[in-house]
C-alpha positions as CSV (number, residue, x, y, z in Angstrom):
1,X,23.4,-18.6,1.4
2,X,22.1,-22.3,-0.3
3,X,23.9,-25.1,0.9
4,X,23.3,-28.6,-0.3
5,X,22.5,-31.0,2.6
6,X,22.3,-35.0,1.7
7,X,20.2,-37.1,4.4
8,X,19.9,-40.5,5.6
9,X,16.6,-42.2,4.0
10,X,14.6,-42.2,7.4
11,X,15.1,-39.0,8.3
12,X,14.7,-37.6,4.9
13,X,11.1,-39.0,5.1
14,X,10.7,-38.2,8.3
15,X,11.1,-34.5,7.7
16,X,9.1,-34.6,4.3
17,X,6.5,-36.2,6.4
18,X,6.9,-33.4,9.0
19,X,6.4,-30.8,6.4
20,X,2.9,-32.4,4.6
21,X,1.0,-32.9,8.2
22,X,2.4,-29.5,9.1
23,X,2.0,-27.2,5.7
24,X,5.8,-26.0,6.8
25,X,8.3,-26.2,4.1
26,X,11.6,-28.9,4.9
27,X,13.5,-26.0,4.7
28,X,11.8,-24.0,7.8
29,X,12.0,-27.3,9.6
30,X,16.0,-27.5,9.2
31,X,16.9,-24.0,9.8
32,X,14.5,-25.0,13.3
33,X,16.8,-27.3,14.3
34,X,19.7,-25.6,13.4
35,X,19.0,-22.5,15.7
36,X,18.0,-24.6,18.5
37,X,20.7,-26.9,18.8
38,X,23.6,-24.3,17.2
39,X,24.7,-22.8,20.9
40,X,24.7,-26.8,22.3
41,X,27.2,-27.7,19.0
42,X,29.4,-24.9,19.7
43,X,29.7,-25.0,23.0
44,X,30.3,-28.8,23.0
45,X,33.0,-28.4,20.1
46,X,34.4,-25.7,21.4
47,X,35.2,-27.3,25.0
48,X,36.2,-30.2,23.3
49,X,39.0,-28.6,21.4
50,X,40.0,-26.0,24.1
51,X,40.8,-29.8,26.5
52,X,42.6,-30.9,23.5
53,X,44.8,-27.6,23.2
54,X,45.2,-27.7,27.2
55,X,46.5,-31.6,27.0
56,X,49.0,-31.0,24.2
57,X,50.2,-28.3,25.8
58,X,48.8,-25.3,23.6
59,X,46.9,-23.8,25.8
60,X,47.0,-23.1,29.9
61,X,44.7,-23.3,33.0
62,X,44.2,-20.7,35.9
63,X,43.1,-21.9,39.1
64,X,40.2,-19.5,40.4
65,X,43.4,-18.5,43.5
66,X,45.8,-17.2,40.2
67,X,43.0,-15.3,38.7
68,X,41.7,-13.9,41.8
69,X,45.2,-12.8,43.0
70,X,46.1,-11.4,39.4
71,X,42.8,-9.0,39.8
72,X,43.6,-8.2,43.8
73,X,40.9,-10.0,44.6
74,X,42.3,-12.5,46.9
75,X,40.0,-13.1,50.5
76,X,36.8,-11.7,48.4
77,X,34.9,-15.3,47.3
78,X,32.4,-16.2,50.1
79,X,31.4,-19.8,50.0
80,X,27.9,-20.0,51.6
């Protein structure tokens, strides 16, 4: 899949710099920091909007006592 990508000046020269020192292409240097920070983005987003569905209302909570009762695990959690 291509995708277009438009970057600010300094970090545009930044990577190309990156690339001549290294011999690595501005491409391999992108999809780097892509997968490296991909699981961060979505777990981030994803938290973010899961609050925002449980303060309008869209989505509920279950204390760890609710869940544990729903499975018949009540009494079972040792706290050490």
């Amino acid at each position: 899949m291509s995708v277009s990508l438009r970057l600010p000046e300094d970090l545009s020269q930044r990577l190309s710099s990156l690339a001549a020192q290294t011999g690595r292409s501005k491409t391999f240097y992108m999809l780097e920091a892509i997968k490296q920070h991909i699981d961060e983005l979505e777990d981030l987003y994803l938290a973010e909007q899961r609050l925002l569905d449980v303060r309008a209302g869209r989505s509920k909570t279950h204390s760890l006592d609710d869940v544990e009762r729903s499975l018949g695990l009540e009494g079972t959690t040792e706290v050490k």
